[in-house]
C-alpha positions as a printed Julia matrix, in Angstrom:
87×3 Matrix{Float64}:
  0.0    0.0     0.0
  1.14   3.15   -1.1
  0.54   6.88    1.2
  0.3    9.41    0.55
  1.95  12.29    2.51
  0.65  16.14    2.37
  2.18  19.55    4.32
 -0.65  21.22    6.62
 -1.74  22.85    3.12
 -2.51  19.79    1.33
  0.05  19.56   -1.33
  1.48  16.21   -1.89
  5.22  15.12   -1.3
  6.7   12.15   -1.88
  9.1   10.25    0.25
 12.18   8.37   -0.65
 15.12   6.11    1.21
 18.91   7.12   -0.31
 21.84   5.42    1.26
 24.27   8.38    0.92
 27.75   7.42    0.94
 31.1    8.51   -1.02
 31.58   6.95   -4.26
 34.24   4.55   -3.88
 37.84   4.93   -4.92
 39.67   2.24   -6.36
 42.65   1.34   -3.63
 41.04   3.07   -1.18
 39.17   1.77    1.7
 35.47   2.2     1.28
 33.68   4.26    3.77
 30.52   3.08    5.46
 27.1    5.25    4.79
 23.97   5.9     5.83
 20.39   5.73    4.85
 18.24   8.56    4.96
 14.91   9.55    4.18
 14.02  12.9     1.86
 11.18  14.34    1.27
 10.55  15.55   -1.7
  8.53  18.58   -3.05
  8.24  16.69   -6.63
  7.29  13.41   -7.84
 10.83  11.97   -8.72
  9.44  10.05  -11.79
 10.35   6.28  -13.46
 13.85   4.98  -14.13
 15.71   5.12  -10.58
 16.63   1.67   -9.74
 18.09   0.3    -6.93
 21.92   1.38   -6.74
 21.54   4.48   -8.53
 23.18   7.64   -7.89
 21.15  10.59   -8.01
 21.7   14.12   -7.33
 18.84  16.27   -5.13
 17.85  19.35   -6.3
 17.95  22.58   -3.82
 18.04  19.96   -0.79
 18.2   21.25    2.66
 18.51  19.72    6.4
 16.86  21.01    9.1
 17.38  19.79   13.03
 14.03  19.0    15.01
 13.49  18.38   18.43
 10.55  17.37   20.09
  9.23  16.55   23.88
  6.56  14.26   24.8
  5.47  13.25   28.19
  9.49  14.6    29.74
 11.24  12.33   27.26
 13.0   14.34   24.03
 13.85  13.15   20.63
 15.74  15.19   18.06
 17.28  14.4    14.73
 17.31  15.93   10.71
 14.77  16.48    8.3
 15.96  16.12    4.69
 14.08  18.11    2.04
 14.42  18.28   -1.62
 12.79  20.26   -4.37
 13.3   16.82   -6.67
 16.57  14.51   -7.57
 18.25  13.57  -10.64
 19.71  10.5   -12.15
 23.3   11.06  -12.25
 26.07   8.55  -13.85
């Protein structure tokens, strides 16, 4: 099942998981990553498989930080206008 995710003003964004990493370097030891989660402003469209690099478009990060019942949680949003296949 597929959601779908809206700001308070009812426009649609879509959501997607990147592992972002450094490109690896032949001879060189390869560094570990992370995955993420970025929303995105734009529908990214077909063709990004699995193991793709992309590029986002205008991305941001913003730190949040919440309280709820005397226990906090705080991490970063990602946010991107769109992303782009890149080779």
């Amino acid at each position: 099942m597929e959601e779908v995710v809206t700001d308070r003003s009812g426009v649609q964004h879509f959501v997607v998981s990147l592992f972002a990493k450094k490109r690896p370097v032949e001879g060189q030891f390869a560094e570990k990553g992370e995955e993420i989660k970025v929303t995105l402003t734009a529908d990214p469209g077909e063709g990004f498989e699995e193991g793709a690099y992309v590029q986002l478009i205008d991305a941001t990060v913003s730190p949040w930080q919440t309280e709820r019942n005397g226990r906090y949680a705080s991490g970063l949003a990602y946010r991107a206008a769109g992303m782009t296949p890149q080779i």
